[in-house]
C-alpha positions as CSV (number, residue, x, y, z in Angstrom):
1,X,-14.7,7.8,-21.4
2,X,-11.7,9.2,-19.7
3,X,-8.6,9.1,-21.8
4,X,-5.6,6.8,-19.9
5,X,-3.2,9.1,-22.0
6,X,-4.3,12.4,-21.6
7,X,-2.8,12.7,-18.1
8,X,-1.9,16.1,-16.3
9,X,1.5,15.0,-16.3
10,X,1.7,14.2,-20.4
11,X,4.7,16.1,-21.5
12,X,7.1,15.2,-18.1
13,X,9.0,12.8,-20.5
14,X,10.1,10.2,-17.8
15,X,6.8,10.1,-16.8
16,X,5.1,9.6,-20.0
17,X,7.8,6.9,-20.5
18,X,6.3,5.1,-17.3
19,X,2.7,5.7,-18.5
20,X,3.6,3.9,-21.8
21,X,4.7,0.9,-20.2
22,X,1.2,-0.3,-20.8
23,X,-0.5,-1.8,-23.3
24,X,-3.2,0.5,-24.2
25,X,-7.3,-0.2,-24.0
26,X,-8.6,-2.7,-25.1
27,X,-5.7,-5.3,-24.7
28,X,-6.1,-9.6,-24.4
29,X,-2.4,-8.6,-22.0
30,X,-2.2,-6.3,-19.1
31,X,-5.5,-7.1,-18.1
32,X,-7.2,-5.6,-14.8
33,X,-9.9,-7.2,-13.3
34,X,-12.0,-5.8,-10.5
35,X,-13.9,-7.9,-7.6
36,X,-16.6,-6.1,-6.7
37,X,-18.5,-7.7,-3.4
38,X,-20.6,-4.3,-3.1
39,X,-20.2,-0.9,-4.1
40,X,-23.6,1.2,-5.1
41,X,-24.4,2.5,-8.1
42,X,-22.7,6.1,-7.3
43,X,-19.8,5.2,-5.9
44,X,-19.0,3.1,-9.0
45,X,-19.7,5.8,-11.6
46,X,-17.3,7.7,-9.5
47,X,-15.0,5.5,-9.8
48,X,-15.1,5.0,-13.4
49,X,-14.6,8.5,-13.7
50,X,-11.6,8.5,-12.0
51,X,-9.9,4.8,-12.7
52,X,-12.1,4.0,-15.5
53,X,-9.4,3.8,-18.0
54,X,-7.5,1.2,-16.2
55,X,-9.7,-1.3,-15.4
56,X,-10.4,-4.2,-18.2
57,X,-12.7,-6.4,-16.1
58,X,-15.3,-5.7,-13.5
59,X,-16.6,-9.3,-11.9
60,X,-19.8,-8.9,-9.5
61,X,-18.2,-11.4,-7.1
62,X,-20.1,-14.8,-6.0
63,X,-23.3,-14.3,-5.5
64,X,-23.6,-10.4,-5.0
65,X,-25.2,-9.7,-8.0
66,X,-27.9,-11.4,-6.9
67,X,-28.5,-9.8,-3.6
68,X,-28.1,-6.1,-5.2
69,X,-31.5,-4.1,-6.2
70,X,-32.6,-4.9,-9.6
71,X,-32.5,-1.0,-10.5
72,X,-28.7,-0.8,-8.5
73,X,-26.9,-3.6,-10.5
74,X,-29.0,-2.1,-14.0
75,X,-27.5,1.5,-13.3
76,X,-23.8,-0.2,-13.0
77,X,-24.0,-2.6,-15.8
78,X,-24.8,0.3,-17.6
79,X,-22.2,2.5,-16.8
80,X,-19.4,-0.3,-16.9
81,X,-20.6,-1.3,-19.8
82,X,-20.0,2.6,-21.6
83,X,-16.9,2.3,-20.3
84,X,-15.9,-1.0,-22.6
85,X,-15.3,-3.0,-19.7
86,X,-15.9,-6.7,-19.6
87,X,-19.2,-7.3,-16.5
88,X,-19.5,-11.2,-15.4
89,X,-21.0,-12.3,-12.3
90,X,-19.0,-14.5,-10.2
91,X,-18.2,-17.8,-10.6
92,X,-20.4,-19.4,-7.8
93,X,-23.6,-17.8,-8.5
94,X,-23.1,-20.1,-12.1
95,X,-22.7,-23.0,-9.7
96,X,-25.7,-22.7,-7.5
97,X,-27.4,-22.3,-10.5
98,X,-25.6,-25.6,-12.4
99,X,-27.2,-27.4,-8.9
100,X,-30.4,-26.2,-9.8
101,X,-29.8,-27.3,-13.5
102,X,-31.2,-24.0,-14.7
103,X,-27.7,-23.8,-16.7
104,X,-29.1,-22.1,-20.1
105,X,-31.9,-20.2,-18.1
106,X,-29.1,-18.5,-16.3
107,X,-27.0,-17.8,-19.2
108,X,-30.2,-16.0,-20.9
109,X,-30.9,-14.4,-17.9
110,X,-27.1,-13.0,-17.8
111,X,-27.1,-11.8,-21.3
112,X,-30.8,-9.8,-20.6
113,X,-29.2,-7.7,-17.9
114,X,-26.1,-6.4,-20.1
115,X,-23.3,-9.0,-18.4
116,X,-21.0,-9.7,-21.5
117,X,-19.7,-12.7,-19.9
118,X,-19.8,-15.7,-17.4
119,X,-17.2,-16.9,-14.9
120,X,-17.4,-20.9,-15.3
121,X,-16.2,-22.4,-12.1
122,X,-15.9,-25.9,-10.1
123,X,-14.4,-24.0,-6.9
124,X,-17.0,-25.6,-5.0
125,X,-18.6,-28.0,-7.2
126,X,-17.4,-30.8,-9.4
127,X,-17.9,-30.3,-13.7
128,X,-15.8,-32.9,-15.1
129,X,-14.9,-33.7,-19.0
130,X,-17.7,-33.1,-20.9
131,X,-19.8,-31.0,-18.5
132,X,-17.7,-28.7,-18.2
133,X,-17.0,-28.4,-22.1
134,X,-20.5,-27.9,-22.3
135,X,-21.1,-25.5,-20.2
136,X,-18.4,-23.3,-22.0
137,X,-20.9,-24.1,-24.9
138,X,-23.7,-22.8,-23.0
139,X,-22.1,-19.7,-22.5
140,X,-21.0,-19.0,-25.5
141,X,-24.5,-20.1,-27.4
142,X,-26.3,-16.9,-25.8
143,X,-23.4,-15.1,-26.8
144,X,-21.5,-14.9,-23.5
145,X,-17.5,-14.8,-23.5
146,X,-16.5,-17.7,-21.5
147,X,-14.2,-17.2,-19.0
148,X,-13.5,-19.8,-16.6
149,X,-11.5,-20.6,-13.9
150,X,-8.9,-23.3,-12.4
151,X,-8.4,-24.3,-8.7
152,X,-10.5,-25.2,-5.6
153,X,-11.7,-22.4,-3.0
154,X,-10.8,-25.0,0.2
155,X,-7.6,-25.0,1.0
156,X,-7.6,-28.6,1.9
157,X,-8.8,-29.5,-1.7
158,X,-7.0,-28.4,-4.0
159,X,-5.8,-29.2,-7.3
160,X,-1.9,-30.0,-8.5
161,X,0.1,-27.6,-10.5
162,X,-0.3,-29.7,-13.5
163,X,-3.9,-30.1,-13.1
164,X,-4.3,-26.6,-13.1
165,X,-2.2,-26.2,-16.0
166,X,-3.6,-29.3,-17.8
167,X,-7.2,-27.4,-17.2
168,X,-6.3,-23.9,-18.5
169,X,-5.1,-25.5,-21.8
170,X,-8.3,-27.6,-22.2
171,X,-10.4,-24.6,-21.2
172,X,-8.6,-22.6,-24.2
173,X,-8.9,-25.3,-26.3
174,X,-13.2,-25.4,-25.8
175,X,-13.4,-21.7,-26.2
176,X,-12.8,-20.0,-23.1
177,X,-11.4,-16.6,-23.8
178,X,-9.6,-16.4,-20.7
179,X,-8.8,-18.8,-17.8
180,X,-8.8,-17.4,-14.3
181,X,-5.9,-19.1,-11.3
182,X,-8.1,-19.4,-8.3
183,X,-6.3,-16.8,-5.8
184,X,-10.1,-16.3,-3.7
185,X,-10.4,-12.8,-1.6
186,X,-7.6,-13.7,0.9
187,X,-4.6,-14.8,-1.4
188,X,-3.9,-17.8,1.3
189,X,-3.2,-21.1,0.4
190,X,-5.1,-20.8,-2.1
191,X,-3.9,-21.9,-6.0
192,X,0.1,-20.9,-6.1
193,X,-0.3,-18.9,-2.7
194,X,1.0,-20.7,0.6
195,X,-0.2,-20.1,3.9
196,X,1.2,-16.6,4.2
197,X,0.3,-15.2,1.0
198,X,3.7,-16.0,-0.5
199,X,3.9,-17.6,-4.2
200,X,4.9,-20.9,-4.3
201,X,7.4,-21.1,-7.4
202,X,7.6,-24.9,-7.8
203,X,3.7,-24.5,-8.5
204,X,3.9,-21.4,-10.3
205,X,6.8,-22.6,-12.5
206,X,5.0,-25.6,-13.1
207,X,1.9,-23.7,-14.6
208,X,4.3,-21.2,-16.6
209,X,6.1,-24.2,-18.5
210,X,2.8,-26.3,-19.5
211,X,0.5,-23.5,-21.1
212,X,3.5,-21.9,-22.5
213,X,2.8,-20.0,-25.2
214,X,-1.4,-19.6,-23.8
215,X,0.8,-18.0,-20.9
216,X,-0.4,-14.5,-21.8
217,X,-4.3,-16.1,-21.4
218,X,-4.1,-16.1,-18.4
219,X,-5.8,-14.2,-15.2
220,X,-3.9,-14.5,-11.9
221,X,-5.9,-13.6,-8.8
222,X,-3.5,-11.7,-6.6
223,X,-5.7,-9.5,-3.9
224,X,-2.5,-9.0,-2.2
225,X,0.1,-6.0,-3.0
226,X,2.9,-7.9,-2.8
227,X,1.8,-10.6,-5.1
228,X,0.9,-8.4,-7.3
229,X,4.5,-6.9,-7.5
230,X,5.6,-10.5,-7.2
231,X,3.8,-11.7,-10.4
232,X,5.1,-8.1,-12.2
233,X,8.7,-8.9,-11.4
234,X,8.2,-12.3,-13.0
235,X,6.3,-11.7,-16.2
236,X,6.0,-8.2,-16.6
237,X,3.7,-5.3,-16.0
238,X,1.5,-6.3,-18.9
239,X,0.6,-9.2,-17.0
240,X,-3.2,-10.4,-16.4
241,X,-4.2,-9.5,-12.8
242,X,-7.3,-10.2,-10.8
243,X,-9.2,-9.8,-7.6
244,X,-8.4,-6.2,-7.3
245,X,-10.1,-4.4,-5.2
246,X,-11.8,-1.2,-6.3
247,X,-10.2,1.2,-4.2
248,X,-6.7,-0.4,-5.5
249,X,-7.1,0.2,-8.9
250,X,-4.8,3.4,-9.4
251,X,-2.3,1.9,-6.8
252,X,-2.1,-1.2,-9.2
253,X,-1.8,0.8,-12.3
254,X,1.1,3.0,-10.2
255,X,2.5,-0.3,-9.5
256,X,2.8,-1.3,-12.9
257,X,4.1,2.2,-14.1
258,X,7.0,1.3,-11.7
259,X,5.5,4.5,-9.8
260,X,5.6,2.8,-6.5
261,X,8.9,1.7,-4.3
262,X,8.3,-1.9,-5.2
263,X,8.7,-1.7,-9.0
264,X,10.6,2.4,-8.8
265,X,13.5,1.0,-6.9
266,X,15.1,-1.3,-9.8
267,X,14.3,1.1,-12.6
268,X,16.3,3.9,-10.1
269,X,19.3,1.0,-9.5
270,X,19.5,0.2,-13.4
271,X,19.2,4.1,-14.3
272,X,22.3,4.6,-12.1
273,X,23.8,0.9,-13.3
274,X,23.6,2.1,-16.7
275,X,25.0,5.9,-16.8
276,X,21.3,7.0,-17.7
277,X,21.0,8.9,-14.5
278,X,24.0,10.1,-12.2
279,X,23.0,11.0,-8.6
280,X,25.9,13.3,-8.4
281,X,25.2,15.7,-11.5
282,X,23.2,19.0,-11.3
283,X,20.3,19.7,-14.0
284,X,21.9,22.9,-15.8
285,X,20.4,25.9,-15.2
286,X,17.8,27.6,-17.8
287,X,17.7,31.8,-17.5
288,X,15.8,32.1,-20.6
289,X,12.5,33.0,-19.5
290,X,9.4,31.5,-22.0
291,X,7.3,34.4,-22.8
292,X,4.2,34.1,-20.7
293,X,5.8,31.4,-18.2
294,X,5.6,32.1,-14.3
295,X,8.6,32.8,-12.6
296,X,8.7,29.7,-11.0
297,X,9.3,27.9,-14.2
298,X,12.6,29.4,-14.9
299,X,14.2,28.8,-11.2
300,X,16.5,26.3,-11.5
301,X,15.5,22.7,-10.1
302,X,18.1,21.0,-8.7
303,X,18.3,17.3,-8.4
């Protein structure tokens, strides 16, 4: 598996500085999770090659995973799963199949084709109290990790900050190793999203003060680029992030390393708030030539 921290850049100390930000693989914080809603099996491999070591999570979303070619969604089980990362199918294929009541046959049928885990959801359908306990039971019997998931899908349904909140900690409580904040494909009003994509603090803050301390067990679904930054400036870059789309998996991590404007710019205003950097001083010239350096490392690069 590609190493996170053997990067061509290793040894440019500002930028291993931005590298290490991160919590290294594998990590319960910082967590990545991918939405996949249909990439083949070469275009994934490719992309593990090259993002591999930043992504913590890959979820099959809704029902794709069972619309994809047997041998197709075989070939990238397999390969996500070399990589260590965590493969669930999404959260609705479990609920058509709760409908069906073929609960446990769906659980064995996950496990036989190399998913680690399950997402439990009631975005669509209802699993109150005990049912849902029990299905996080059911999981976790065929030797599953539970993950599960809080909030509605419709945006005219949907739950209260506190019964989110209220959930999560129940869900940790039954065994679920990590509770997903609905955020759907779109981002929009949706969970703590309003109508434009914006998070709604009074619901966020709500959420943040009643899991407190399970705070850092939890996955928040933020498609969107600004959200994402949003949710970094608020708890961090080690923060649990999901619904990222494949292609966005190195602009996230970028994002994170404070290597994009959003999360760059404060870093630059407290370097220059601080006395670390000054914008008006030169770098001093070095005209000691390394033996077997180019010429062009010895010119002298000016800020």
């Amino acid at each position: 598996m590609w190493n996170l921290f053997e990067s061509p850049w290793r040894g440019v100390w500002g930028l291993d500085k931005a590298v290490n930000r991160r919590y290294r693989r594998p990590r319960r914080t910082g967590v990545t999770m991918v939405i996949d809603t249909g990439t083949g099996a070469h275009w994934t491999e490719d992309l593990l090659e090259l993002a591999g070591g930043h992504i913590d999570h890959w979820k099959f979303g809704f029902g794709t995973s069972a619309l994809t070619p047997g041998k197709v969604l075989a070939r990238k089980i397999e390969a996500l799963n070399a990589c260590d990362i965590l493969t669930y199918p999404g959260g609705t294929l479990l609920e058509a199949a709760i409908i069906q009541e073929h609960c446990r046959v769906y659980m064995r049928r996950a496990r036989d084709l190399g998913f680690k885990a399950v997402e439990i959801s009631e975005g669509t359908i209802d699993l109150e109290g005990d049912r849902r306990r029990r299905v996080i039971d059911c999981a976790r019997d065929a030797g599953l990790i539970a993950i599960t998931e809080v909030g509605r899908k419709d945006p005219k349904n949907q739950p209260s900050a506190a019964e989110m909140a209220e959930q999560a900690l129940l869900d940790l409580e039954w065994g679920s190793t990590w509770v997903v904040v609905e955020g759907r494909e779109s981002g929009r009003s949706i969970g703590i999203y309003d109508e434009d994509g914006n998070i709604r603090s009074d619901l966020f803050d709500e959420i943040v003060n009643t899991v407190g301390s399970k705070l850092e067990w939890l996955v928040w679904e933020a498609p969107n680029k600004p959200q994402q930054a949003d949710l970094i400036k608020r708890l961090g870059v080690n923060v649990n992030l999901g619904n990222i789309g494949p292609n966005d998996c190195l602009a996230l991590e970028a994002l994170r390393s404070g290597l994009r404007f959003e999360s760059f710019a404060p870093i630059a205003r407290q370097s220059v708030k601080t006395g670390e950097w000054d914008p008006a001083k030169v770098e001093p010239v070095d005209n000691k030539k390394k033996e077997g350096a180019d010429e062009e490392d010895v010119l002298d690069a000016r800020a």
